[in-house]
Residue frames as a rotation matrix with the C-alpha (Angstrom) as fourth column:
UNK 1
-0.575 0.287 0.766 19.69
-0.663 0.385 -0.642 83.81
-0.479 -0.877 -0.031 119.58
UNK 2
0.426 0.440 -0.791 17.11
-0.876 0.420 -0.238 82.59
0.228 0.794 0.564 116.38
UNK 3
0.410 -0.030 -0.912 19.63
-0.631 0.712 -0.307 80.12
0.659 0.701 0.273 115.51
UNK 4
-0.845 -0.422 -0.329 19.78
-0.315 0.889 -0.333 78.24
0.433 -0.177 -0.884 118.35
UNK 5
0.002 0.881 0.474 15.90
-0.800 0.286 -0.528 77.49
-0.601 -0.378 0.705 118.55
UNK 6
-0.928 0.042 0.371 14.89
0.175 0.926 0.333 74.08
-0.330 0.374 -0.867 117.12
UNK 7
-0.191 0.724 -0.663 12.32
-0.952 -0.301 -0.055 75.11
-0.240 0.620 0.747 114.51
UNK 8
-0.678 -0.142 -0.721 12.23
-0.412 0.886 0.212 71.44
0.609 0.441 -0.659 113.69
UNK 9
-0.795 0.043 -0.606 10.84
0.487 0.640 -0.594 70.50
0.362 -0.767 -0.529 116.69
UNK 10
-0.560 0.680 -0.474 8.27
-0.307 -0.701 -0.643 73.24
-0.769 -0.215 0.602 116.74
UNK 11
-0.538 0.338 -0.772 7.34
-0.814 0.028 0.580 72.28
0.218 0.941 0.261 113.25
UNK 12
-0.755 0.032 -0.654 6.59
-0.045 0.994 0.101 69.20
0.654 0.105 -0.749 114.87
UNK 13
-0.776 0.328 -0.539 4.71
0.587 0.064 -0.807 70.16
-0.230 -0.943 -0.242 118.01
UNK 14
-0.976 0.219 0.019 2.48
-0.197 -0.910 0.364 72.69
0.097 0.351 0.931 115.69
UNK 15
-0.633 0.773 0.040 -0.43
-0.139 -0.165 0.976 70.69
0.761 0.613 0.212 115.84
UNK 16
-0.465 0.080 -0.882 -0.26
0.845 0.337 -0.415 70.54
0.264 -0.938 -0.225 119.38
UNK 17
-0.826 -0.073 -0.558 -0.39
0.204 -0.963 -0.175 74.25
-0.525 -0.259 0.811 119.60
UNK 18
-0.680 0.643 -0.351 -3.20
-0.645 -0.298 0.703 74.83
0.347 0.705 0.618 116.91
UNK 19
-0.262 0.870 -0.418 -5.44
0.477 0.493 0.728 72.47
0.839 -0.009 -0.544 119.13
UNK 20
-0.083 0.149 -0.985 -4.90
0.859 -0.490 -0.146 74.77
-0.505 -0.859 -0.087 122.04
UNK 21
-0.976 0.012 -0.217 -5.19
-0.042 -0.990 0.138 77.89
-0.213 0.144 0.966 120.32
UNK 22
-0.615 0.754 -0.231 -8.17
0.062 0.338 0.939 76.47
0.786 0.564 -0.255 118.86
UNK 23
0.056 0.501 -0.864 -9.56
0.866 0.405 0.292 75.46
0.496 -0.765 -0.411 122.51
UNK 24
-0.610 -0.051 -0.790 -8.44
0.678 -0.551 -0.488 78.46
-0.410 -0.833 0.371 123.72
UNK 25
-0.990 0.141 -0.027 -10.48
-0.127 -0.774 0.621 80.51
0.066 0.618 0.783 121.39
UNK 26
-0.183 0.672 -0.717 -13.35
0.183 0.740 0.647 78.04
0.966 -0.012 -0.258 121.95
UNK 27
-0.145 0.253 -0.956 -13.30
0.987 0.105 -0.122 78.72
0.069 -0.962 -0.265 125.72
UNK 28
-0.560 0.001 -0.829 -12.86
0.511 -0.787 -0.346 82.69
-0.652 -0.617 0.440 125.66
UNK 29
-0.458 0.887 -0.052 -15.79
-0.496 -0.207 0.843 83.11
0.737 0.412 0.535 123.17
UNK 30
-0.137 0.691 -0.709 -17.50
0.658 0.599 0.456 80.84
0.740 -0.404 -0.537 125.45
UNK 31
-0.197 0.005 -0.980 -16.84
0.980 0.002 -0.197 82.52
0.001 -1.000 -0.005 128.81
UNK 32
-0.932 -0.323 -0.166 -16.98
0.324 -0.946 0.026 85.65
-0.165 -0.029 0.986 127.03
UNK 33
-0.481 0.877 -0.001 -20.77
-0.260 -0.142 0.955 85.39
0.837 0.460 0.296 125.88
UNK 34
0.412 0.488 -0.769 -21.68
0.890 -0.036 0.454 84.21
0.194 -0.872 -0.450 129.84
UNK 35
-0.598 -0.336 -0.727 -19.57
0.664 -0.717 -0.215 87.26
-0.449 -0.611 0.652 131.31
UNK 36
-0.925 0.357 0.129 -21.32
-0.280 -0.871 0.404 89.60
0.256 0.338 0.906 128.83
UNK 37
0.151 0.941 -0.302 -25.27
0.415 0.217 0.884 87.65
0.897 -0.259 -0.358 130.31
UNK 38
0.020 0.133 -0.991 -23.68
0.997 0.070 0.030 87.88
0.073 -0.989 -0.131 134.12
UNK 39
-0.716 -0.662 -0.222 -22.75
0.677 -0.735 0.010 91.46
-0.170 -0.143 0.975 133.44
UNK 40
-0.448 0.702 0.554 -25.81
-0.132 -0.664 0.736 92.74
0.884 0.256 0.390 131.85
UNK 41
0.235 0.755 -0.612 -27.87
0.591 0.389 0.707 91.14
0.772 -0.528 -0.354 134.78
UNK 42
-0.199 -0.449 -0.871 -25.42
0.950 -0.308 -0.059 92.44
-0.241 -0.839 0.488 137.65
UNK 43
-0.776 -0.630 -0.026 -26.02
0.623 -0.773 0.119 96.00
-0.095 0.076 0.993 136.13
UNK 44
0.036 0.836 0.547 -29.56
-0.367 -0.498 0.786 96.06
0.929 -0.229 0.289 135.75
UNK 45
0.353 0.417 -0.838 -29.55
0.794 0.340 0.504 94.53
0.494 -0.843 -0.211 139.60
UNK 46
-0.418 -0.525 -0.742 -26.53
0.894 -0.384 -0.232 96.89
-0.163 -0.760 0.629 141.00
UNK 47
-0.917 0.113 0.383 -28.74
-0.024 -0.973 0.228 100.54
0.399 0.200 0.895 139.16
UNK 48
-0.286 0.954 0.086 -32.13
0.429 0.048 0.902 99.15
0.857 0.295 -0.423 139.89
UNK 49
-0.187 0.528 0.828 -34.47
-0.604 -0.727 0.327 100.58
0.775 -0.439 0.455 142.37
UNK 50
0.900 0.383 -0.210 -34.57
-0.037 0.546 0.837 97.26
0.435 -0.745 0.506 144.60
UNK 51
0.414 -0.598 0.686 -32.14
-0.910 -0.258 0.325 97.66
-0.018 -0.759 -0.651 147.78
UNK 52
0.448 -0.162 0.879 -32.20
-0.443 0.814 0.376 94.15
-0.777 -0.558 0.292 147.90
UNK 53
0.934 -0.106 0.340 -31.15
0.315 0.691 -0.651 93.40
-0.166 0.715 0.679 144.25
UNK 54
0.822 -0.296 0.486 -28.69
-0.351 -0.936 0.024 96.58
0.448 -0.190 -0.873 144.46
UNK 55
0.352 -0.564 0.747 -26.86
-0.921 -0.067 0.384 94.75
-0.167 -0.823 -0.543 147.44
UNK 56
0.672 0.030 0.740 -26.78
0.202 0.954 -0.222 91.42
-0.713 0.299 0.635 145.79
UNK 57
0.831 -0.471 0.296 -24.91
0.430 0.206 -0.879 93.03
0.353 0.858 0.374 142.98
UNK 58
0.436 -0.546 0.715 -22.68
-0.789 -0.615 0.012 94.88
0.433 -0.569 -0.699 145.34
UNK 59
0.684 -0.329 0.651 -21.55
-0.063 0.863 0.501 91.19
-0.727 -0.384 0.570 146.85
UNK 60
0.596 -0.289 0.750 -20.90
0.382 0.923 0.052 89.95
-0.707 0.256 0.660 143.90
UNK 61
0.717 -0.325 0.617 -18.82
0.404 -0.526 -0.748 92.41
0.568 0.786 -0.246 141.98
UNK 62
0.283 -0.748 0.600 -16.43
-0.950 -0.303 0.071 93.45
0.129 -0.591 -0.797 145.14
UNK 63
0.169 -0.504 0.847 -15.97
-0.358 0.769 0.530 89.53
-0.918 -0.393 -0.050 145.76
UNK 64
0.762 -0.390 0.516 -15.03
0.549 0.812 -0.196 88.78
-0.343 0.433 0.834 142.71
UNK 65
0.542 -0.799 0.260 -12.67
0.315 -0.093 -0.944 91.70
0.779 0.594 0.202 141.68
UNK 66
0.342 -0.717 0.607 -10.93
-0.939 -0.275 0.205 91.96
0.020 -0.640 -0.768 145.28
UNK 67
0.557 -0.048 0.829 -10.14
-0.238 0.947 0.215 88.19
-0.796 -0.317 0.516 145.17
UNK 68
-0.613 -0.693 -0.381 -7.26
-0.629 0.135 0.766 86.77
-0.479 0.709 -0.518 142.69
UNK 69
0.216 0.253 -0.943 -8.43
-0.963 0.212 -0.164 84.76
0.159 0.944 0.289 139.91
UNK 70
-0.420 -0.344 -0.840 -6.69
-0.310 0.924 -0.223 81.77
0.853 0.167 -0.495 140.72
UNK 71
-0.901 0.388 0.194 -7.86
-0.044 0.362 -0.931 81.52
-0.432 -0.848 -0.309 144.42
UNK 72
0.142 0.971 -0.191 -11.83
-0.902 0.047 -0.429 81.88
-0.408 0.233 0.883 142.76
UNK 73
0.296 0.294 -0.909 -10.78
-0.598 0.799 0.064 78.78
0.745 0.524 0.413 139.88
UNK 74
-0.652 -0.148 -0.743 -9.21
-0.126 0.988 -0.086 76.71
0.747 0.038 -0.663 142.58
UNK 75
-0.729 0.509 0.458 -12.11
-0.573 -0.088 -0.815 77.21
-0.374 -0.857 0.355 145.25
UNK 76
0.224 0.814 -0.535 -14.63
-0.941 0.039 -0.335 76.21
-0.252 0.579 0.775 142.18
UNK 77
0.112 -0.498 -0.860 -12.17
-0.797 0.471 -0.377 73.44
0.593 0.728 -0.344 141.31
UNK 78
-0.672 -0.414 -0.614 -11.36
0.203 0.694 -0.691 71.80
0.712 -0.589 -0.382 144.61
UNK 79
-0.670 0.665 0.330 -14.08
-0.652 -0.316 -0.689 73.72
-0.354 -0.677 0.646 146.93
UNK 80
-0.049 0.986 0.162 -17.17
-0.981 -0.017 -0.192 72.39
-0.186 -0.169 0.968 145.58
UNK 81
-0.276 -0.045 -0.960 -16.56
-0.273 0.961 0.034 68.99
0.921 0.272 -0.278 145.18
UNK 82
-0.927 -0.209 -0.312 -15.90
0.240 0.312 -0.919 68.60
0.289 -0.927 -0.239 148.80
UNK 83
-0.665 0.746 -0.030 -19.86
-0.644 -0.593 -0.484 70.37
-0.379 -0.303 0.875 149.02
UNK 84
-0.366 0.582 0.726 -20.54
0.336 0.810 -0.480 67.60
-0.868 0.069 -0.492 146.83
UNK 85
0.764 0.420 -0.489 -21.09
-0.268 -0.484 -0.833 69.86
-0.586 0.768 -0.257 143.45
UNK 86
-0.197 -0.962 0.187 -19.10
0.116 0.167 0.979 68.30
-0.974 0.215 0.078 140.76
UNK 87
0.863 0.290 -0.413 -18.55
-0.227 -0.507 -0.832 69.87
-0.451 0.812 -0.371 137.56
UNK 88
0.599 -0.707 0.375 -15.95
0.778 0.402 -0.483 69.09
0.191 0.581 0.791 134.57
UNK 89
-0.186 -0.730 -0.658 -12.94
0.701 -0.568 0.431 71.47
-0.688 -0.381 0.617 134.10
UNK 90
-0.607 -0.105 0.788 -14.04
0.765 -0.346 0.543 72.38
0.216 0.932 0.290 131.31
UNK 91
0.135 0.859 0.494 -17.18
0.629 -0.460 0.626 73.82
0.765 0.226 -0.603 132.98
UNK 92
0.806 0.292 -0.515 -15.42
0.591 -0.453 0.668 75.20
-0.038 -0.842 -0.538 135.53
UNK 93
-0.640 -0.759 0.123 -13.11
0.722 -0.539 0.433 76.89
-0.262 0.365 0.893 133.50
UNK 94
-0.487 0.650 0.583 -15.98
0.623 -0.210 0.754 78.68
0.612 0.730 -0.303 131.67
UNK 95
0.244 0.536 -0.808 -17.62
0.853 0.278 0.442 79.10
0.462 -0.797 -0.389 134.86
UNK 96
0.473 -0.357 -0.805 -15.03
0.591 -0.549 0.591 81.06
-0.654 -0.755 -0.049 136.64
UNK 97
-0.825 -0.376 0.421 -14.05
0.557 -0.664 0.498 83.18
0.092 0.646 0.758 133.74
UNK 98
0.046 0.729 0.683 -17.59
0.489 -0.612 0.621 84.14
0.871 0.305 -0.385 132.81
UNK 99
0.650 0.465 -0.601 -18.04
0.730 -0.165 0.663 85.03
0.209 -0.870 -0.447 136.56
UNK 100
-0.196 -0.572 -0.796 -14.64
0.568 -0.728 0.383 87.15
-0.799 -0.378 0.468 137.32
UNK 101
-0.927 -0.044 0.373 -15.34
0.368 -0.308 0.877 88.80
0.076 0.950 0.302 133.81
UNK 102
0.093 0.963 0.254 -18.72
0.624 -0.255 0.738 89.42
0.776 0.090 -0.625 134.21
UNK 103
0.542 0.238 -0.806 -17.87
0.704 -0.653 0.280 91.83
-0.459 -0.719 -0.522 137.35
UNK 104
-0.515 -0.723 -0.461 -15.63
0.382 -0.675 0.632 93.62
-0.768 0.149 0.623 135.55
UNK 105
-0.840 0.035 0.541 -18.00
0.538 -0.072 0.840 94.00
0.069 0.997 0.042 132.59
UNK 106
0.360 0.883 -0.301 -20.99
0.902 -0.247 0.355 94.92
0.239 -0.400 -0.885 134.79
UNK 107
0.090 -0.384 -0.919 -18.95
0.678 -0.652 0.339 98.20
-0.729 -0.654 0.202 136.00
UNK 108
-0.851 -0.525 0.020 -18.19
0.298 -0.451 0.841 99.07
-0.433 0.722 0.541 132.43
UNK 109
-0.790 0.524 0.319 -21.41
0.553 0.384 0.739 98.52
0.264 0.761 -0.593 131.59
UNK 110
0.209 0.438 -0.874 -23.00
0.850 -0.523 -0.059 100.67
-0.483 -0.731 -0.482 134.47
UNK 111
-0.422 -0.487 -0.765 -20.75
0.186 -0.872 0.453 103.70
-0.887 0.049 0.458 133.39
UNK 112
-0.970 0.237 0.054 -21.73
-0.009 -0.260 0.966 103.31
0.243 0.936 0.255 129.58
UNK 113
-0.190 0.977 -0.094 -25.65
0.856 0.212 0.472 103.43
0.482 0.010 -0.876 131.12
UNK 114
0.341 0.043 -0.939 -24.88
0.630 -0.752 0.194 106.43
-0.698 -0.658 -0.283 133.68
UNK 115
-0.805 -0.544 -0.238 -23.82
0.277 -0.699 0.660 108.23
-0.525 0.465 0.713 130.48
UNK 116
-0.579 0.528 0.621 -27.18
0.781 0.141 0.608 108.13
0.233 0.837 -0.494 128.81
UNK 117
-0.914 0.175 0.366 -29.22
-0.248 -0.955 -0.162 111.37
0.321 -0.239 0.916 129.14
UNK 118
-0.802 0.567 0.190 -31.64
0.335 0.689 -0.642 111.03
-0.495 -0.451 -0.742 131.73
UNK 119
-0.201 0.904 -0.378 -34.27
-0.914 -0.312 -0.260 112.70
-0.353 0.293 0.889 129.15
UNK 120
-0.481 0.273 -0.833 -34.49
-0.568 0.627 0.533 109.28
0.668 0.730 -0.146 127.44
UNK 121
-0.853 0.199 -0.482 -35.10
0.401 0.841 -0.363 107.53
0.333 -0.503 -0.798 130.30
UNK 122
-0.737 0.511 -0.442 -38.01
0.328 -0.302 -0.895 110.13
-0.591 -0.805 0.055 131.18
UNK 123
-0.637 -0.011 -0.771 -39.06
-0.759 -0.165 0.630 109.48
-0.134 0.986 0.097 127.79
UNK 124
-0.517 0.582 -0.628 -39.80
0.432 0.810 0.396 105.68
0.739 -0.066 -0.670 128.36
UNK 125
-0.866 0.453 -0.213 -41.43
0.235 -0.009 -0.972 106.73
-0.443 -0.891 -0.098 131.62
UNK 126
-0.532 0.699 -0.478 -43.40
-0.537 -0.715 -0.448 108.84
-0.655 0.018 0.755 130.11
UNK 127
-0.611 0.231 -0.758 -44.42
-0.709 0.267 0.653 106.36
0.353 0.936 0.000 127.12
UNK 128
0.860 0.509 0.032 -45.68
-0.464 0.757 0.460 103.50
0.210 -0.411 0.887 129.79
UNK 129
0.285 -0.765 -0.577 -42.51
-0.119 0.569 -0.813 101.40
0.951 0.301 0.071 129.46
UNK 130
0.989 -0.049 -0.142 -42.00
0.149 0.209 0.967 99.76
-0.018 -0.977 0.214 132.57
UNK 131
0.453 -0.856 -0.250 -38.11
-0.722 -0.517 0.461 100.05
-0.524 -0.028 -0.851 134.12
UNK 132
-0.314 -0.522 0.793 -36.87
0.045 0.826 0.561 96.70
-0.948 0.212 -0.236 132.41
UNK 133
0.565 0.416 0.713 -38.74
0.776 0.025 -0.630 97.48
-0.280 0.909 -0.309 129.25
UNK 134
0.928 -0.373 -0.007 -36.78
-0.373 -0.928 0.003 101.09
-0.008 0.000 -1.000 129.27
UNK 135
0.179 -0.874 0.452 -33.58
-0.567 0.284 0.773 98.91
-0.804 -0.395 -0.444 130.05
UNK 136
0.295 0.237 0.925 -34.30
0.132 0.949 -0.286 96.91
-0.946 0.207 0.249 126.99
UNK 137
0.337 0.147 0.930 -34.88
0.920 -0.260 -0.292 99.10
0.199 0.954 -0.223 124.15
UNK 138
0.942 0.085 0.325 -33.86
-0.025 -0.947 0.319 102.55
0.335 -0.309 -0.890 125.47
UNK 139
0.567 -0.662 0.490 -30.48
-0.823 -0.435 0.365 102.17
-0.028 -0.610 -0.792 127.75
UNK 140
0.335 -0.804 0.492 -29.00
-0.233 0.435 0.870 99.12
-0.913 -0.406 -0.042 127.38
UNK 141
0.855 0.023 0.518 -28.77
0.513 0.108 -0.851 99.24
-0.075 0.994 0.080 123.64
UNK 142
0.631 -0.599 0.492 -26.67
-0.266 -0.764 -0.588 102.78
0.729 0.241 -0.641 123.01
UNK 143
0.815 -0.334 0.473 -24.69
-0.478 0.073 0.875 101.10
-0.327 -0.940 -0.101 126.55
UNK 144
0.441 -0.455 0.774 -23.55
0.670 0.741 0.054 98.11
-0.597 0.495 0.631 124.97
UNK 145
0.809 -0.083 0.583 -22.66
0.424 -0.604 -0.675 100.88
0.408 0.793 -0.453 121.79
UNK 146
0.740 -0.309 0.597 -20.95
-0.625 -0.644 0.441 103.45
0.248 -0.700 -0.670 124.37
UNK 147
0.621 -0.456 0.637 -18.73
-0.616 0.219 0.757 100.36
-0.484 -0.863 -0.145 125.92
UNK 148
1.000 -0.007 -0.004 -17.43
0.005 0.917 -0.400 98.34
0.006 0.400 0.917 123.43
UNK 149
0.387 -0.854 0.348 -13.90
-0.400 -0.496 -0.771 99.79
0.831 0.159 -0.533 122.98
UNK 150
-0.127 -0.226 0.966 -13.84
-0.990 -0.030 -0.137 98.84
0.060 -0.974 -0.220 126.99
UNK 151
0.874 0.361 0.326 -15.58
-0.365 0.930 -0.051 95.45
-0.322 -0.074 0.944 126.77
UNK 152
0.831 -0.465 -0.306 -13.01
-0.119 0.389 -0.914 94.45
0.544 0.796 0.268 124.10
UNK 153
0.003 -0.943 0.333 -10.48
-0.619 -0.263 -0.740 95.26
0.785 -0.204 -0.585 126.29
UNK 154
-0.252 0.217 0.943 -11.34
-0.862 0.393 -0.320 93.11
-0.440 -0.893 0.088 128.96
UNK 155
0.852 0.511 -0.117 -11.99
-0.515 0.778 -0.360 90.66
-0.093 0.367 0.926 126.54
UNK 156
0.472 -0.796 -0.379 -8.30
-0.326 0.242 -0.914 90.62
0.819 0.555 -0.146 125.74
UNK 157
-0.189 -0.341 0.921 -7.89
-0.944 -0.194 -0.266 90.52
0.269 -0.920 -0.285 129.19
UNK 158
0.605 0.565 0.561 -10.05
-0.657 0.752 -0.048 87.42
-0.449 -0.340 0.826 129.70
UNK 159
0.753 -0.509 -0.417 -8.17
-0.119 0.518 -0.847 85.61
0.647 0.688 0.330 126.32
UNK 160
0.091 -0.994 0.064 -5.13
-0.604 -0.106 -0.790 86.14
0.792 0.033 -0.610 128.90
UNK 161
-0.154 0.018 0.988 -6.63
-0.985 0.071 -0.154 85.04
-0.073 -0.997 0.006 131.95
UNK 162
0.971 0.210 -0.117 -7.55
-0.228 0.959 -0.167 81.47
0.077 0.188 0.979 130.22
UNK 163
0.002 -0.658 -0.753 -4.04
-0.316 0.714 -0.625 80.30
0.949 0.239 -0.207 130.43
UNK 164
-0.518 0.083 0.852 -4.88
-0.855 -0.005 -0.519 79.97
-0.039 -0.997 0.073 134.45
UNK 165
0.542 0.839 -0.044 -6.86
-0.820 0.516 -0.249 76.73
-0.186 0.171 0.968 133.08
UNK 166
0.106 -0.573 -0.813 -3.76
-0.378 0.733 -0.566 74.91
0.920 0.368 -0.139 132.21
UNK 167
-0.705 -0.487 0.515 -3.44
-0.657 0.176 -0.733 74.42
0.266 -0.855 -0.444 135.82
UNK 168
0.458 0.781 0.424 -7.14
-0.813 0.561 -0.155 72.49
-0.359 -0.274 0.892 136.01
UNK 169
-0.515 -0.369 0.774 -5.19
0.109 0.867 0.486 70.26
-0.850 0.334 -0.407 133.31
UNK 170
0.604 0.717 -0.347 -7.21
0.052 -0.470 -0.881 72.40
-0.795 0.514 -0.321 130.28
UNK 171
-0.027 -0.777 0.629 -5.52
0.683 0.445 0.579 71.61
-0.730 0.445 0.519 127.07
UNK 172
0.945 0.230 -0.232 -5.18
0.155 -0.941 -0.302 75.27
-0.288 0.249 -0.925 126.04
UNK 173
0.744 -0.654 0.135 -2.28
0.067 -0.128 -0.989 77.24
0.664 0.746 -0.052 124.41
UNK 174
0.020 -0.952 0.304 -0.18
-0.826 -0.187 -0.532 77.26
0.563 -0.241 -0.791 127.80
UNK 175
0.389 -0.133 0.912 -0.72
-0.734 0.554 0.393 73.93
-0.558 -0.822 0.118 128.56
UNK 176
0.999 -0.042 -0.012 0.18
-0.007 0.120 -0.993 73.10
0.043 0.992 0.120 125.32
UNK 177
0.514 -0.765 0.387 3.67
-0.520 -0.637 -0.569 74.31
0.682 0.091 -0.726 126.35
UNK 178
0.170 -0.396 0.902 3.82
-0.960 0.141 0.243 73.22
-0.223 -0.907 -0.356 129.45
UNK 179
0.634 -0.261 0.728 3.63
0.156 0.965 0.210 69.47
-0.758 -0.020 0.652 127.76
UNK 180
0.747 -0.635 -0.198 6.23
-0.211 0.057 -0.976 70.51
0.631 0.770 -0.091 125.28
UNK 181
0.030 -0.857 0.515 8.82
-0.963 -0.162 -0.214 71.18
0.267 -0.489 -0.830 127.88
UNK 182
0.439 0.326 0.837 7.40
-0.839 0.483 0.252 68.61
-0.322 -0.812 0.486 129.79
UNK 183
0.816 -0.024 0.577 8.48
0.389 0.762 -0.518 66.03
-0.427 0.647 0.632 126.74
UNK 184
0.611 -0.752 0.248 11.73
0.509 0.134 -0.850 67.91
0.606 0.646 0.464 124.99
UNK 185
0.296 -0.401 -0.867 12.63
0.871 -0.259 0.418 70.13
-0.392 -0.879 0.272 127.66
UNK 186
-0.695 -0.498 0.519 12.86
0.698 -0.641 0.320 73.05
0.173 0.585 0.793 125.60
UNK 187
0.140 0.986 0.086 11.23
0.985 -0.130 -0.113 75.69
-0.100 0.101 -0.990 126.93
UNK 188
-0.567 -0.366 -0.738 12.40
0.043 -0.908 0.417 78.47
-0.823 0.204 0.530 125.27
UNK 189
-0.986 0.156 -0.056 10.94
-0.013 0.264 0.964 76.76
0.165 0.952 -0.259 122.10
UNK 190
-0.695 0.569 -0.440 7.92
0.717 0.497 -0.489 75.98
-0.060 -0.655 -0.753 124.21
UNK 191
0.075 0.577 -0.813 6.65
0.738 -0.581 -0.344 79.06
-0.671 -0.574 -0.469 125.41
UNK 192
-0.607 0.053 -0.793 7.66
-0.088 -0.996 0.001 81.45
-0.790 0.070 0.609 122.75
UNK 193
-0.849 0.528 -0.012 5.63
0.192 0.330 0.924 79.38
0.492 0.782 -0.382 120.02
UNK 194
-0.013 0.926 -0.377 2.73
0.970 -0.080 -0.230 79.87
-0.243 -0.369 -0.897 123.05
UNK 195
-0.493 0.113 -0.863 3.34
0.124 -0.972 -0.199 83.61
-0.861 -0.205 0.465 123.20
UNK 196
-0.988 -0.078 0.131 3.23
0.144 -0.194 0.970 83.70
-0.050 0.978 0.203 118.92
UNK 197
-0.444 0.894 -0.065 -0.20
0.659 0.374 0.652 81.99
0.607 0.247 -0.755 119.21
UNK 198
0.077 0.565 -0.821 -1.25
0.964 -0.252 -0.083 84.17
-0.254 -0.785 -0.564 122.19
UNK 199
-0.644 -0.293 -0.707 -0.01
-0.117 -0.875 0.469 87.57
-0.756 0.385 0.529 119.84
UNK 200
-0.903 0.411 0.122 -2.29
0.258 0.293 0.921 86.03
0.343 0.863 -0.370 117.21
UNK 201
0.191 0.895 -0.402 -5.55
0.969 -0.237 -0.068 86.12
-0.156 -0.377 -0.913 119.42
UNK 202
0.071 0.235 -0.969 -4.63
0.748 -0.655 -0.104 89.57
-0.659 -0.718 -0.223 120.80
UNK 203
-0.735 -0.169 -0.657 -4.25
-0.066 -0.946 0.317 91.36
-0.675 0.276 0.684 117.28
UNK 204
-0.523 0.847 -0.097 -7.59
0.684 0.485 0.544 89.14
0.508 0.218 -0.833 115.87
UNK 205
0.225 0.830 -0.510 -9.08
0.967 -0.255 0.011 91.27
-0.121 -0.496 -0.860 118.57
UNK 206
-0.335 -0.433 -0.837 -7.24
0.194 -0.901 0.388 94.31
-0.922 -0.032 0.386 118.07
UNK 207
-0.957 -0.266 0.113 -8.05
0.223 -0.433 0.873 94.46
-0.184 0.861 0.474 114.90
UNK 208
-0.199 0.930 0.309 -12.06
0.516 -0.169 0.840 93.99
0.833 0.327 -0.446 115.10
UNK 209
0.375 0.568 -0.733 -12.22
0.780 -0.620 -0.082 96.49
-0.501 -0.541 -0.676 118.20
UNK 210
-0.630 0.003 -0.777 -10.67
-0.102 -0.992 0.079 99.02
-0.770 0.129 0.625 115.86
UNK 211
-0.710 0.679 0.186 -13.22
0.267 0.014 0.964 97.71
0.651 0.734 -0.191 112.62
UNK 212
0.099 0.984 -0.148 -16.57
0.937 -0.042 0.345 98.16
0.334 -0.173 -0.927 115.26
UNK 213
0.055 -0.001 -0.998 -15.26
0.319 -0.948 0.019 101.72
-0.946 -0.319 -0.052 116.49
UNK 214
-0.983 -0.176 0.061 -15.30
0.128 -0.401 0.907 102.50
-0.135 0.899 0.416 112.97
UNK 215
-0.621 0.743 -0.251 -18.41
0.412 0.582 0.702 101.12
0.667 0.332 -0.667 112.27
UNK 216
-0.018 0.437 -0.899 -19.84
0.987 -0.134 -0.085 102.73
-0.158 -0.890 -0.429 115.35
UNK 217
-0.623 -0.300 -0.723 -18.40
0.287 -0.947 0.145 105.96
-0.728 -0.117 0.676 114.16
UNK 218
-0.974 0.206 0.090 -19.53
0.110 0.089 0.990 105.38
0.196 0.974 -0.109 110.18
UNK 219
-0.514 0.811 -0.279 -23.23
0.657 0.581 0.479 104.75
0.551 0.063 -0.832 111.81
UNK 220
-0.342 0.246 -0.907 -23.32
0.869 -0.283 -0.405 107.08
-0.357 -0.927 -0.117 114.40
């Protein structure tokens, strides 16, 4: 099958692809450093002791992981203009990653806090430490520790969900493709040079969530 791909023509289109891999890498470090802010926040709101913050994080963590991904970027994409809120694609690529990500990270992140023995936490009490001080230094440290293995995984998850950006017009690694075809009509050549690049990310990450579970072990 090999030898009827035009490698020639890939050779050519490479530096198309290496600005979208680039961009994509560039966006899911971005969105991935909001999802891990919205996530910590949503988890100290959805454990805390206010009903009212509690239920706020309860909204926003069922509406964003019962709802498809694409119906959230084009609501952000085409919805809020029309509301008068107008944001680049770029930021509303970024946007609606960090945001569906960040509910999914806030759940992981809950579990890797509901594991901590509650003597520590009746530790800070006892020391003075107020509950957000205790959440600071005490529980959401060893959390973050406890979750990474998960996080990571959801990171890879995110890295996948960014090709849903080619559709804003985001000049990422499958929209890359899509303007090969679009221009040689080859999209056998197209897409499996995207996959290559999209097998790169995902063992880049594979490889440093097994180096920090080491490192976690080595330390622990």
């Amino acid at each position: 099958m090999l030898e009827t791909f035009n490698f020639r023509v890939i050779i050519e289109y490479l530096p198309l692809f290496q600005e979208g891999f680039l961009y994509t890498i560039w966006l899911s470090l971005a969105a991935l450093l909001g999802a891990l802010i919205i996530g910590i926040l949503a988890c100290i709101m959805r454990i805390s002791q206010s009903k009212l913050s509690a239920r706020i994080a309860i909204i926003y963590i069922e509406s964003m992981r019962s709802t498809p991904l694409l119906v959230q970027l084009y609501f952000f994409y085409f919805g809020l203009p029309s509301l008068g809120i107008l944001l680049s694609e770029v930021v509303t690529g970024i946007l609606v990653l960090s945001l569906n990500s960040g509910a999914y990270l806030a759940e992981i992140i809950r579990a890797g806090v509901q594991s901590i023995p509650p003597g520590q936490t009746e530790a800070g009490i006892a020391s003075g430490m107020t509950y957000y001080q205790r959440m600071r230094y005490i529980i959401m440290p060893q959390a973050l520790g406890l979750t990474v293995p998960p996080m990571l995984g959801q990171a890879i998850i995110l890295v996948k969900d960014s090709s849903l950006l080619s559709l804003i017009s985001i000049m990422e690694l499958t929209r890359a493709g899509q303007t090969f075809t679009s221009e040689r009509f080859m999209p056998a050549e197209a897409f499996l040079t995207t996959a290559v690049f999209y097998l790169i990310i995902f063992y880049l990450l594979k490889g440093f969530s097994i180096w920090s579970q080491k490192k976690l072990i080595y330390t622990g």
